[in-house]
C-alpha positions as CSV (number, residue, x, y, z in Angstrom):
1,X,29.1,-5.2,51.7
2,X,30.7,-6.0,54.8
3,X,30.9,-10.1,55.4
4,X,28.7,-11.9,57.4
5,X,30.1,-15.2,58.7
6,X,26.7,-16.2,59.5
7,X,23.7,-16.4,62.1
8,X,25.5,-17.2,65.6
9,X,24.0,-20.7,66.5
10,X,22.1,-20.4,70.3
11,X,21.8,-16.6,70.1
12,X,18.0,-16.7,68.4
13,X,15.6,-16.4,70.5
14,X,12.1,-15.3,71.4
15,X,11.7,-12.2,73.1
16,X,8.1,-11.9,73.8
17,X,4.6,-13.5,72.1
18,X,3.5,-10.5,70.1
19,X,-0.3,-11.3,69.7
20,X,-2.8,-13.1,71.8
21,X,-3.9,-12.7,75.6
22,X,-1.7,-15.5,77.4
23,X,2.1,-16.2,77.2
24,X,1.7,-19.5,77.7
25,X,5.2,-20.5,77.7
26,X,5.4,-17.7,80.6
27,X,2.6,-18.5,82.0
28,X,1.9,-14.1,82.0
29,X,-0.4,-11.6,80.2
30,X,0.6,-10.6,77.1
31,X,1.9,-7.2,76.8
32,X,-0.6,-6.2,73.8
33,X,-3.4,-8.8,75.5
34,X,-5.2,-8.9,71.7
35,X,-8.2,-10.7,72.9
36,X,-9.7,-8.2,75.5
37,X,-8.8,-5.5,73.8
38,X,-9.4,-6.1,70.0
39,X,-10.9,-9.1,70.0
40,X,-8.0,-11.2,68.7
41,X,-7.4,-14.4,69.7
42,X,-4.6,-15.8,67.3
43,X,-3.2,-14.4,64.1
44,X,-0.5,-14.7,61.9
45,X,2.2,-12.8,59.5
46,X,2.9,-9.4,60.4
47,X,4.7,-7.6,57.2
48,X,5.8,-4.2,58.8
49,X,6.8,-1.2,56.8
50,X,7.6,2.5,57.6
51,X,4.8,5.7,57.4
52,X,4.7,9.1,59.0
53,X,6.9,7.9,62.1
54,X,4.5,4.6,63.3
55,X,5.5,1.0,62.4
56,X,2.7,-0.7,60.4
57,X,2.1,-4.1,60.6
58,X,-0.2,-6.4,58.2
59,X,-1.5,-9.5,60.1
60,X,-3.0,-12.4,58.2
61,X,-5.8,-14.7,58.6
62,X,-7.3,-13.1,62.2
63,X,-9.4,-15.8,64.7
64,X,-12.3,-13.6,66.6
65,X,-11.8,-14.2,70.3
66,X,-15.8,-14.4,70.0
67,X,-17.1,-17.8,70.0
68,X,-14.1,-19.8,69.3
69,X,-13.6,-23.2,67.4
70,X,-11.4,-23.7,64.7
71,X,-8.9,-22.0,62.7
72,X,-9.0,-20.4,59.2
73,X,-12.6,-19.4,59.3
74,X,-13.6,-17.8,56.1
75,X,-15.1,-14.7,58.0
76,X,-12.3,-14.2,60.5
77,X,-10.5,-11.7,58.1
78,X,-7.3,-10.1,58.3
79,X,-5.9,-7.1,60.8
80,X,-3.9,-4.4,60.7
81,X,-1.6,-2.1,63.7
82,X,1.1,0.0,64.0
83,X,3.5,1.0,66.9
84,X,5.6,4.3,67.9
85,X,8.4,2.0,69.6
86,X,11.7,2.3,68.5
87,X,13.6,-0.5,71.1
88,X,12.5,-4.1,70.8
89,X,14.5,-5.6,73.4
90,X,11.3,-5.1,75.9
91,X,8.7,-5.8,73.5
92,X,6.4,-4.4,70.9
93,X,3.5,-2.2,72.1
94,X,0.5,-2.7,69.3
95,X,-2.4,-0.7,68.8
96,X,-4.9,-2.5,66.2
97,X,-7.2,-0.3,63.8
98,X,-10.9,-0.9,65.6
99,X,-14.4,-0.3,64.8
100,X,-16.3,1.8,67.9
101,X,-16.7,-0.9,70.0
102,X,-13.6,-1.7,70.1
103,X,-13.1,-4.9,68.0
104,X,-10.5,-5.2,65.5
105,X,-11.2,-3.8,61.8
106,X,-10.4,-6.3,58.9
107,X,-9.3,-4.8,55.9
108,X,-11.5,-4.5,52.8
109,X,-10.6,-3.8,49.8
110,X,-12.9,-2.0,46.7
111,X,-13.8,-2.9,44.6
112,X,-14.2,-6.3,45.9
113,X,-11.9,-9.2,46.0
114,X,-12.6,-13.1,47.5
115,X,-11.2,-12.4,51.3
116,X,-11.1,-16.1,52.6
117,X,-8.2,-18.1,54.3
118,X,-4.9,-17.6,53.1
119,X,-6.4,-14.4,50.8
120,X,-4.1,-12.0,53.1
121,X,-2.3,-8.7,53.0
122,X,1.9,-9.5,52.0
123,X,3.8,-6.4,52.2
124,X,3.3,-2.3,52.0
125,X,4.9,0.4,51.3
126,X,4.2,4.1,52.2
127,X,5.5,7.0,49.0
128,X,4.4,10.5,49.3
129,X,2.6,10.4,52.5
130,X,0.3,7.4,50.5
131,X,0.0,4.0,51.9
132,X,-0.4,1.0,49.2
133,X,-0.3,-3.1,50.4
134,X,-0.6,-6.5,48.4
135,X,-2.8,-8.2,49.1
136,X,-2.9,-12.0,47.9
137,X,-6.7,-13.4,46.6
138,X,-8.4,-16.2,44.8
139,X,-6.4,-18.6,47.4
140,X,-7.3,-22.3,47.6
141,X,-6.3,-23.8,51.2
142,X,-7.7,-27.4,49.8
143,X,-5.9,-27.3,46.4
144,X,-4.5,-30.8,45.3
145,X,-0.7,-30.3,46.8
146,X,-1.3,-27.7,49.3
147,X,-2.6,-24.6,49.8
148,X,-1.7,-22.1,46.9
149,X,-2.6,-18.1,46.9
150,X,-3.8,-17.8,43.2
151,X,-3.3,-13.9,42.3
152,X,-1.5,-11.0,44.3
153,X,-2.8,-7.6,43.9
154,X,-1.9,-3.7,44.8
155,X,-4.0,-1.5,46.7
156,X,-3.9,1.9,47.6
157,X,-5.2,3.1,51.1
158,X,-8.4,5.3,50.9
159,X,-9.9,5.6,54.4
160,X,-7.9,4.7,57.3
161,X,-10.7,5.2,60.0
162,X,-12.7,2.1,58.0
163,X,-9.6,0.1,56.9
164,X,-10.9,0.6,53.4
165,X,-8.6,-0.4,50.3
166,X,-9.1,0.9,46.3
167,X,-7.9,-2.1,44.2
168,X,-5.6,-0.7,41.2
169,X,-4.3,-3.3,39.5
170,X,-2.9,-7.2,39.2
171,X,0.2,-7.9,40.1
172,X,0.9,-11.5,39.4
173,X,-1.6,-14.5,38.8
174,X,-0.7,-18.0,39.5
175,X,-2.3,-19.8,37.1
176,X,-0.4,-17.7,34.8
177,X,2.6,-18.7,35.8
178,X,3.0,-15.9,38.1
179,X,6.2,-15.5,40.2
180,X,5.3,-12.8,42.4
181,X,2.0,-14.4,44.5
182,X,4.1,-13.7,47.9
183,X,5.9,-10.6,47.8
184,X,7.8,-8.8,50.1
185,X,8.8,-4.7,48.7
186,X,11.5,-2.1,49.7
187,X,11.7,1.8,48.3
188,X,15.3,2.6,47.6
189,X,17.0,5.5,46.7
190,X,18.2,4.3,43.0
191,X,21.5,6.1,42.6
192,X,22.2,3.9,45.9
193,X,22.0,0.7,43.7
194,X,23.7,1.1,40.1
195,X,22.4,-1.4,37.4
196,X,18.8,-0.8,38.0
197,X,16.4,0.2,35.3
198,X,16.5,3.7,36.6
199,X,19.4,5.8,37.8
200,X,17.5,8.6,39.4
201,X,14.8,9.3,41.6
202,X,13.5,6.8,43.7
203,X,12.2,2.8,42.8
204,X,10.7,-0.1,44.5
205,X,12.3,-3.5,44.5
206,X,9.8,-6.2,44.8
207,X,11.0,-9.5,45.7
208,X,8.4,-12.5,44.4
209,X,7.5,-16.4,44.9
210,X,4.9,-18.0,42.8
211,X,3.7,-21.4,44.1
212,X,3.3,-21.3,47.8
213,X,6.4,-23.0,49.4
214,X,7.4,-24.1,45.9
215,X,9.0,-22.1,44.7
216,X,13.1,-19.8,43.9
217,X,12.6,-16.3,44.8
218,X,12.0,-13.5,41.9
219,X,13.3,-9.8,41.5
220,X,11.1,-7.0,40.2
221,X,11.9,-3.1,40.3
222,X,9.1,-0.5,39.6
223,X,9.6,3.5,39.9
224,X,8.1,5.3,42.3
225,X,6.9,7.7,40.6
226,X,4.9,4.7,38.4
227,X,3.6,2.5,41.0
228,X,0.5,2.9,40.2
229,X,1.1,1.6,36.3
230,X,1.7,-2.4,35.9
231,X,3.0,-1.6,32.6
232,X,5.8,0.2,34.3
233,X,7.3,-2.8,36.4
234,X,10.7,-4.5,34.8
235,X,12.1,-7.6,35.9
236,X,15.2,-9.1,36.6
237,X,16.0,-11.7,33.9
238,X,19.5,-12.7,34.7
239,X,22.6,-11.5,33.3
240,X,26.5,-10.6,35.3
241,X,26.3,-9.0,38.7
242,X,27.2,-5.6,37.3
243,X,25.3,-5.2,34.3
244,X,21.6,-7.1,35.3
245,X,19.3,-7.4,32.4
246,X,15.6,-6.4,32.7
247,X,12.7,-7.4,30.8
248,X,9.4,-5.9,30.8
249,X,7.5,-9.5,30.8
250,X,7.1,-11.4,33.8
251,X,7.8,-15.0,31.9
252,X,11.4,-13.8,31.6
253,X,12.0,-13.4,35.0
254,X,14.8,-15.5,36.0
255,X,15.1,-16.9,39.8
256,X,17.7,-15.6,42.2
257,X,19.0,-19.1,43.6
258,X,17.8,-22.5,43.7
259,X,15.1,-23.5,46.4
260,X,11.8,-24.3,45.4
261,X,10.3,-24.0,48.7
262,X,9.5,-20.5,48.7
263,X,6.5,-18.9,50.1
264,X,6.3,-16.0,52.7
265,X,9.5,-13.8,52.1
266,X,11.0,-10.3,53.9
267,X,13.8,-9.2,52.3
268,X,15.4,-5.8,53.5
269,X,18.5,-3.5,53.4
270,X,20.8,-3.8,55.8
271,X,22.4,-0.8,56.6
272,X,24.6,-2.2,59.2
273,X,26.4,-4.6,56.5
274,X,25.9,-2.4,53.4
275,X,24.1,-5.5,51.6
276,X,20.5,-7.4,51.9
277,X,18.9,-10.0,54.5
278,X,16.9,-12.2,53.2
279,X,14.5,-14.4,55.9
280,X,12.0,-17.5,54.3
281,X,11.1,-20.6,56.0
282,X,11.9,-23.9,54.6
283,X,11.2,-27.4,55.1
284,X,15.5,-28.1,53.9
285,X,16.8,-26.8,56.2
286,X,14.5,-27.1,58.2
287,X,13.7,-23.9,60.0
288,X,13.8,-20.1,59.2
289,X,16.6,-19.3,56.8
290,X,18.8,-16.5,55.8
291,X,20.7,-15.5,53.0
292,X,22.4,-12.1,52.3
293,X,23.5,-10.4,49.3
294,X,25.2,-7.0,48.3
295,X,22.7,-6.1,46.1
296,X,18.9,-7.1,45.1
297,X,19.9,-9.6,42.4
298,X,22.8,-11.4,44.5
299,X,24.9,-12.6,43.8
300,X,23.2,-14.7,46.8
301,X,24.9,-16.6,49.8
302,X,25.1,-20.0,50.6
303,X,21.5,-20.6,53.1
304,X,22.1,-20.7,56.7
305,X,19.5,-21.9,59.4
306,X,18.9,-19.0,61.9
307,X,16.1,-20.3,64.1
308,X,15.9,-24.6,64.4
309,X,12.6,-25.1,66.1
310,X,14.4,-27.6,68.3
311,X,18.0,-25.7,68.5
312,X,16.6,-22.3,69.4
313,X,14.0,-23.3,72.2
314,X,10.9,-23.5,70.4
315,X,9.2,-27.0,70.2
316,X,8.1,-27.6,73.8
317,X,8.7,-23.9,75.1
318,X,6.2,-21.7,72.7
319,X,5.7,-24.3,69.9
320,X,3.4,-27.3,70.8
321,X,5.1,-30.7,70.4
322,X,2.5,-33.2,69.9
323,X,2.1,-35.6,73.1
324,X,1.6,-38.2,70.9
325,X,4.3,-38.1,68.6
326,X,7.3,-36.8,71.1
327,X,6.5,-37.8,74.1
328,X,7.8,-34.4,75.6
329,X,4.9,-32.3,77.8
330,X,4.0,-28.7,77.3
331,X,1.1,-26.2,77.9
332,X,1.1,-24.5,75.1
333,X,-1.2,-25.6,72.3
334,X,-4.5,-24.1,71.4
335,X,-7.9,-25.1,72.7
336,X,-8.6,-29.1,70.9
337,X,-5.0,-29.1,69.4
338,X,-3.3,-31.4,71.5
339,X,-1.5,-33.6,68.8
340,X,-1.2,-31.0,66.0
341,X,2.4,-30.0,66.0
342,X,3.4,-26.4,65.8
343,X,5.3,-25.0,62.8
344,X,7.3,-22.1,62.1
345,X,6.7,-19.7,59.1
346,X,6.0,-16.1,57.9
347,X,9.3,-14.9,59.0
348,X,8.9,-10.5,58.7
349,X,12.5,-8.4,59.4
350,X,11.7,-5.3,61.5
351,X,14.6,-3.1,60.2
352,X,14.1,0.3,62.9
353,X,15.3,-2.4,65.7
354,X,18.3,-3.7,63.8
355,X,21.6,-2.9,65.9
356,X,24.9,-3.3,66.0
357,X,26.9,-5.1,69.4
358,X,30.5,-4.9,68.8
359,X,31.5,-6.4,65.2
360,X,28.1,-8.2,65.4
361,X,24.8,-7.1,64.5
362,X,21.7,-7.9,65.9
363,X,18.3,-8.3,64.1
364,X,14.6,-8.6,65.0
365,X,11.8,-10.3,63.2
366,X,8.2,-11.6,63.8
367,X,7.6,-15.1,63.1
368,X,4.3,-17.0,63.1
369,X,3.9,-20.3,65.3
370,X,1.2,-22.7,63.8
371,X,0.5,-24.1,67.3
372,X,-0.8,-21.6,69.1
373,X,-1.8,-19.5,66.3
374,X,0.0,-15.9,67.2
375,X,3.2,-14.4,66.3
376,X,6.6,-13.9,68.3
377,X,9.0,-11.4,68.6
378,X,12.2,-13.0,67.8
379,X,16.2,-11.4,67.9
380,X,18.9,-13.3,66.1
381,X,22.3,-12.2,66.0
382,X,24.7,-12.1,63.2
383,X,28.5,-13.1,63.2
384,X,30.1,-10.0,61.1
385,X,33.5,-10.0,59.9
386,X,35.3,-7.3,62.0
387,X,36.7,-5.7,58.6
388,X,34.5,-3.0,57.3
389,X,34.8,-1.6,53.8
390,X,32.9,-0.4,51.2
391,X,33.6,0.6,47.1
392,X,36.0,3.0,46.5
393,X,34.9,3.5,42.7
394,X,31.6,1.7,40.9
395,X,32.4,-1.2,38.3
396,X,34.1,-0.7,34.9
397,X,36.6,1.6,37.1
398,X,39.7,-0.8,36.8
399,X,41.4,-3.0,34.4
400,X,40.4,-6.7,35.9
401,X,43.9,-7.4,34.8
402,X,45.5,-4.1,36.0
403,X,47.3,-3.4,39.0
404,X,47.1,-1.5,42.0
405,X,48.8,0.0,44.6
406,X,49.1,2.7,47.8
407,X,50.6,4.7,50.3
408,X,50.2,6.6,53.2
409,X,52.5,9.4,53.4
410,X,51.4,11.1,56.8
411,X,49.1,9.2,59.4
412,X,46.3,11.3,58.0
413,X,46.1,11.0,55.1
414,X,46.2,7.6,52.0
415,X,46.8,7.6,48.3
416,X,45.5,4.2,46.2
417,X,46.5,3.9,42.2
418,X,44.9,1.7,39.9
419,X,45.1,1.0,36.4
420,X,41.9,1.9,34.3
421,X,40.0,-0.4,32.1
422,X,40.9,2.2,29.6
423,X,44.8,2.3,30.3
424,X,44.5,5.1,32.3
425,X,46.4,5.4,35.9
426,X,43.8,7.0,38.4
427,X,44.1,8.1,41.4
428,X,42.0,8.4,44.7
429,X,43.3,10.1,48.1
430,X,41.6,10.8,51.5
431,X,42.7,12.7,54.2
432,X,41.6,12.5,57.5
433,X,39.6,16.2,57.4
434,X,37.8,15.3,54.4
435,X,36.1,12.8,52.3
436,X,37.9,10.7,49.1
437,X,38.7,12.6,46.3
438,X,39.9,11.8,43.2
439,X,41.3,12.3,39.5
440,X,43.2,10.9,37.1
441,X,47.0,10.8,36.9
442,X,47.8,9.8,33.3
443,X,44.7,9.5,30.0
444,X,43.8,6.5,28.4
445,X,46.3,4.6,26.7
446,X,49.1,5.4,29.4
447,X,49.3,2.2,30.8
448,X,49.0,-1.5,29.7
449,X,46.1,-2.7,31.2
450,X,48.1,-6.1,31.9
451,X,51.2,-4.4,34.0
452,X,52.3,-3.5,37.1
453,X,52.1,-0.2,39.5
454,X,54.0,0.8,42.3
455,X,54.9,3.4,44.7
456,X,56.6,4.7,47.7
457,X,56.4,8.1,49.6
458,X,60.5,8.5,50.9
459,X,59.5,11.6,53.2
460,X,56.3,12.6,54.4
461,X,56.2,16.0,52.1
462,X,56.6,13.5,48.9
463,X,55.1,10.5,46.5
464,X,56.4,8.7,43.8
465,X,54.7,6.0,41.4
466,X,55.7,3.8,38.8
467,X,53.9,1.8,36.0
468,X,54.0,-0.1,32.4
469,X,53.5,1.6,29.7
470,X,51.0,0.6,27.3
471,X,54.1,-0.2,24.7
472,X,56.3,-1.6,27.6
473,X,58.2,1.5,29.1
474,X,58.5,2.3,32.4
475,X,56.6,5.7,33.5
476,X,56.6,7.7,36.4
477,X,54.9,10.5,38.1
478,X,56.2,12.4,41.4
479,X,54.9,14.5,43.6
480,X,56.2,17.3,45.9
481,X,53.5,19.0,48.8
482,X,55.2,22.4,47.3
483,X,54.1,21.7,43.8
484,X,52.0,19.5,41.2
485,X,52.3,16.2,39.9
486,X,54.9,15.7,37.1
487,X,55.7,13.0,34.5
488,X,58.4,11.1,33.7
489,X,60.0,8.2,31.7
490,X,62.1,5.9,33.9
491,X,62.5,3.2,30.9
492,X,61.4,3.4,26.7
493,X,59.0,1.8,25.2
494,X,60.2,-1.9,25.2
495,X,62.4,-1.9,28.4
496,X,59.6,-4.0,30.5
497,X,57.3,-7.0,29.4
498,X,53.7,-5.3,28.9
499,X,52.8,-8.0,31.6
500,X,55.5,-7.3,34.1
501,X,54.9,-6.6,37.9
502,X,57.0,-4.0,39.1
503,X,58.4,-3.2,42.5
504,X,60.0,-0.4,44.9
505,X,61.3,0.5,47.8
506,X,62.8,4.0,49.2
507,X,65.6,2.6,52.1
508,X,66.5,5.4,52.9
509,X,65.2,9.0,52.7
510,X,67.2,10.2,50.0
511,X,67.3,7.0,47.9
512,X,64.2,5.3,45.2
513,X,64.9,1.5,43.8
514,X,62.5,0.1,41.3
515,X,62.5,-3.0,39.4
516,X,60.4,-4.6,36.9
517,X,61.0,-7.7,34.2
518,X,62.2,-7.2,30.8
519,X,60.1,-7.9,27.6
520,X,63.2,-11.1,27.6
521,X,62.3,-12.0,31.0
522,X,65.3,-10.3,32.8
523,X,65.3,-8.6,35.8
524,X,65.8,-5.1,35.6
525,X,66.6,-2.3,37.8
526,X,67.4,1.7,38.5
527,X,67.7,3.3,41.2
528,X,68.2,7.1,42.6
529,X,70.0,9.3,45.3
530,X,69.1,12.8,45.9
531,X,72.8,13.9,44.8
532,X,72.4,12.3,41.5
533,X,69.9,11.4,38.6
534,X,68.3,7.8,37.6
535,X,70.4,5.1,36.8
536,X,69.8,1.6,35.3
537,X,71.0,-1.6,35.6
538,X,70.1,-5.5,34.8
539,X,70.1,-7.9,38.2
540,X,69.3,-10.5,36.2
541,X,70.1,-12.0,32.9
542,X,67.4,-12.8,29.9
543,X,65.5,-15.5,30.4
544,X,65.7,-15.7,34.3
545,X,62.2,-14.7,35.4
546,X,58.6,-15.1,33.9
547,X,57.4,-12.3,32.4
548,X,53.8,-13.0,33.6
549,X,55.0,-13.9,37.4
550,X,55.2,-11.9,40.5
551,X,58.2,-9.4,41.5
552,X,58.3,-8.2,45.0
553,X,61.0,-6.1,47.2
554,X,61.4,-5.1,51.0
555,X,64.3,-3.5,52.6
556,X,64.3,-4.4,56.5
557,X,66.9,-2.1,57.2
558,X,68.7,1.1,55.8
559,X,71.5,-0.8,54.8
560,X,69.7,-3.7,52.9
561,X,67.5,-4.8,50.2
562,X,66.2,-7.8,48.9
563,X,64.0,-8.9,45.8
564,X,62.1,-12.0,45.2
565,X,60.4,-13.0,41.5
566,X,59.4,-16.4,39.8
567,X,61.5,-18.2,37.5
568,X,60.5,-19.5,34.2
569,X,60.3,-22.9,35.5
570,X,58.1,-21.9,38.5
571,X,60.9,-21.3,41.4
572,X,61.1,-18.6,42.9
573,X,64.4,-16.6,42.8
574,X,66.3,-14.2,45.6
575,X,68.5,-11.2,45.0
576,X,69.9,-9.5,48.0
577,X,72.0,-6.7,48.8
578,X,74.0,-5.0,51.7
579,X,75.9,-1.9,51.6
C-alpha cells in the first residue's frame, strides 16, 4: 500500500448540494431540483454501489415536498437513484426510481419489515447481474441514549419498476449484541486479498457497527457464491496481520480499532494507494474522519479529520449555525429551524470518481447536512507519499531475520536476493520488456536464516552473490549472460559467524572483494582478479568486531576501498586501502 501522509487540510470542499430544489448557499437551482421533479424535498445518506454501468444510490429517511412540516415522518420513506456520470467535478446528475406520476418510489421490502425513521437502506451490492441492499429495521429514534437501529437485514431486488425488495435473512440484531447494525460492503476478488477465509472465487467484505454512534467498527467476509446463506458469513476475530483468524459466531468478532462512536460507515478499496479508505463521522474529532489500511482487517491508521464543519467552509455556508447560539447570519436552514444547528454525518465514498493529481489523490463522497436536510457532493484530497511500491513476494517469503540484497546490471533490467524463512536464497528479477520473474537460487537449508547476502554485477554481461551458510561458510553463486548460474564455496563451514553481515564491492572491472566477520569476531576478507583465483585474508584480528553488528564497504574510486563494521564495545571501526 502506497503511504498516505494524510487529508490535505483546506482542500475539502463542497462541490455542489446533491438533493433538494435550492442551493441555498448559492442562492441557484439545484442541478437534480428533487422537489419538482420527484417530489423530494430533503433526504439523507446516499450509499452508492456499482450495477450494469449506472451508479446506484440508497437515500435514507425521504421528506415529501407535499405538505411540508417536520422532519422524520414515519410515512416519508426512503428513495433510491442511479447516475450514468463518470466525472464529478461538475456535479452528479440523479434520476430517482418514480411511480407514474412522477413522485419518488420508496422502497418496500417483502415480506414486510417496520419502515419508520431511521429504518433505512445501508449499503448494496450488485453479483451476477442481481442487486441485494441492507436495510436496517426495528429502529427506535426515542430510545433512552439516542436513537439506535435495532436489526439490519439483506434483501434481494425483485421488481425494479415497483422498488420492491424479497427479505432473505437477518443479518445482525442489536439487542443481541449485534455488531453489524450499520454496514457498509465491498465484492473483492479473493486471491487479491491473502488471509481471507477463501482463496478463490470471489467474496464480500462487510464492514459492521452495532450501537448507533457507539460503537469500534467490525470485519465480516461472506462468499459470493453464499450470500444468500447467513450460515456462510465468518468473522474477523483478531489474530497477526498475516494470518487473521475467523470465527463463524458473531460474539467473537473482535473490533478493528478503538472508537466507540461508530455509526454510518463506507469503507472502500482504493485502487490509487493499493490499500482501504475508511470515512465515519465522529463527535472526537469532531468532523468526518478517515483512516486507511492495506488490507480489510488493518492494521488501521492513526484517525485524521478530513472535513471540520468550521475548517472546511460548512457552518455558515451550507450548514446552518444557529443565530442564537453563534451569532453568525446565514440563509440556509430549513423552513421553522432557525436555532437548530446543522450536523454532519453519513459520509458515502464514491470510488468511479476517485483520481489521481500528481502524487496526490483526490476523492469524492456524499455527506449528509442535518440543517437543511439534503446531501452534498464533497471532494477531499489526499497527501500521498510520492514513493510507489507494492509486494514483491506474499508473507512467509523471507526470513524476518534474513538478509537481502540487489543489483542492477544494465538500466533495464534489476535482480533482488533474499534469504528464505526456510534457508533458502531466492531470487526475483525484472526487466524492463517483461514482468518479475522469479526462482530460487540455492534449497532450503543453504543459508542461515540469521546471516548476511551480498552482491555486485563488475560488467554489465555478469552477477555475483555471496551469503552465510547455514553452518557458517561463505557461498557463492555467479552468473555469466552466456551461461547458467553456478555454485561455489568462497569460505568452509565455520569461516563466518552464522550471524555475520557480509559485504562487497567490484572496483574495478576485473576485480571482486568480499568481507564478512569470523565465528571469533574478526574481520575477514578475499578477494579476486580476472588473472588469478580467490584468495583470503584476515583485516582484522579476533575479537575486533561484533559478530551480530553491521559490516559495510564502498570504493569511491578505482584505486580505493574502504570498510566500516562495529566493534565489540559499540564503536565503529574503519579499514582503508589505496593502491
Amino acid at each position: 500500500m502506497r503511504h498516505v501522509i494524510g487529508p490535505i487540510r483546506g482542500a475539502t470542499r463542497k462541490v455542489h448540494q446533491v438533493t433538494g430544489e435550492i442551493d441555498r448557499e448559492r442562492g441557484l437551482p439545484c442541478r437534480n431540483r428533487t422537489e419538482s421533479r420527484f417530489g423530494i424535498f430533503g433526504t439523507d445518506l446516499g450509499a452508492s454501489f456499482e450495477h450494469e454501468g449506472n451508479l446506484w444510490f440508497l437515500f435514507g429517511d425521504t421528506v415529501s415536498s407535499v405538505g411540508y412540516d417536520s422532519l422524520l415522518r414515519p410515512e416519508a420513506g426512503d428513495s433510491l437513484a442511479f447516475s450514468a456520470d463518470t466525472d464529478a467535478e461538475n456535479g452528479l446528475n440523479l434520476t430517482f426510481l418514480t411511480a407514474p406520476d412522477g413522485h419518488y418510489l420508496s422502497p418496500l421490502v417483502e415480506p414486510e419489515i417496520p419502515r419508520g425513521p431511521f429504518d433505512v437502506p445501508l449499503d448494496g451490492f450488485s453479483v451476477g447481474g442481481q442487486v441485494y441492499v441492507w436495510f436496517s429495521t426495528d429502529s427506535d429514534p426515542n430510545a433512552p441514549g439516542g436513537a439506535q437501529m435495532g436489526r439490519s437485514v439483506l434483501t434481494r431486488l425483485a421488481d425494479i419498476t415497483r422498488a420492491r425488495f424479497t427479505y432473505l435473512y437477518d443479518l445482525s440484531v442489536l439487542r443481541n449484541g449485534g455488531k453489524f447494525i450499520n454496514v457498509s460492503c465491498s465484492v473483492i476478488d479473493n486471491a487479491t486479498t491473502p488471509g481471507l477465509p477463501d482463496s478463490d472465487g470471489q467474496g464480500l467484505i462487510i464492514f459492521g457497527s452495532g450501537g448507533y454512534r457507539r460503537s469500534d467498527p467490525y470485519l465480516a467476509f461472506l462468499p459470493v457464491g453464499d450470500v444468500e446463506q447467513r450460515g456462510a458469513l465468518r468473522y474477523y476475530a483478531g489474530g497477526p496481520p498475516n494470518a487473521p483468524r475467523w470465527s463463524t459466531e458473531e460474539r467473537e468478532a473482535v473490533s478493528l480499532f478503538e472508537q466507540p462512536q461508530i455509526g454510518e460507515l463506507s469503507v472502500r478499496f482504493c485502487p490509487q494507494i493499493d490499500g482501504w479508505l475508511m470515512l465515519y463521522n465522529a463527535s472526537d474529532p469532531r468532523g468526518i474522519n478517515l483512516r486507511v489500511a492495506p488490507t480489510p482487517w488493518g492494521p488501521w491508521s492513526a484517525t485524521a479529520v478530513i472535513f471540520d464543519p468550521w475548517c472546511d467552509g460548512g457552518y455558515t455556508r451550507f450548514m446552518h449555525a444557529s443565530y442564537r447560539d453563534n451569532g453568525r447570519a446565514d440563509a440556509v436552514q430549513d423552513p421553522g429551524r432557525d436555532d437548530e444547528w446543522a450536523g454532519e454525518y453519513g459520509p458515502y465514498l464514491i470510488p468511479r470518481f476517485t483520481r489521481r493529481e500528481g502524487a496526490d489523490v483526490v476523492i469524492y463522497f456524499l455527506m449528509s447536512t442535518w440543517n437543511p436536510y439534503n446531501t452534498v457532493l464533497m471532494r477531499a484530497k489526499l497527501r500521498v507519499d510520492p514513493w510507489d511500491g507494492f509486494r514483491l513476494a506474499a508473507p512467509g517469503s523471507a526470513a524476518s531475520s534474513g538478509a537481502i540484497t540487489a543489483v542492477a546490471r544494465i538500466p533495464g533490467s534489476m535482480e533482488v536476493w533474499w534469504i528464505g524463512a526456510d534457508g533458502s536464497v531466492q531470487d526475483r528479477y525484472w526487466y524492463d520488456t517483461a514482468t518479475w520473474r522469479g526462482f530460487q537460487l540455492a534449497g532450503p537449508g543453504s543459508a542461515s536464516t540469521r546471516g548476511g547476502i551480498t552482491s555486485v554485477s563488475r560488467i554489465e554481461g555478469s552477477m555475483e552473490v555471496w551469503w552465510v551458510g547455514a553452518a557458517g561458510s561463505v557461498e557463492a553463486a555467479f552468473w555469466y549472460e552466456t551461461g547458467t548460474w553456478r555454485r561455489y564455496q568462497l569460505a568452509g563451514p565455520g569461516s563466518a559467524a552464522v550471524t555475520s553481515p557480509i559485504t562487497s564491492v567490484s572496483r574495478i572491472p576485473g576485480s571482486m572483494e568480499v568481507w564478512w566477520i569470523g565465528a571469533d569476531g574478526s574481520v575477514q576478507g578475499a578477494f579476486w582478479y580476472d588473472t588469478g583465483t580467490w584468495q583470503r585474508y584476515q583485516r582484522a584480528a579476533p575479537g575486533a568486531a561484533s559478530t551480530t553488528g553491521g559490516l559495510a564497504s564502498v570504493s569511491r574510486i578505482p584505486g580505493a576501498m574502504e570498510i566500516w563494521y562495529c566493534g565489540v564495545a559499540g564503536s565503529v571501526e574503519d579499514c582503508f586501502w589505496y593502491a
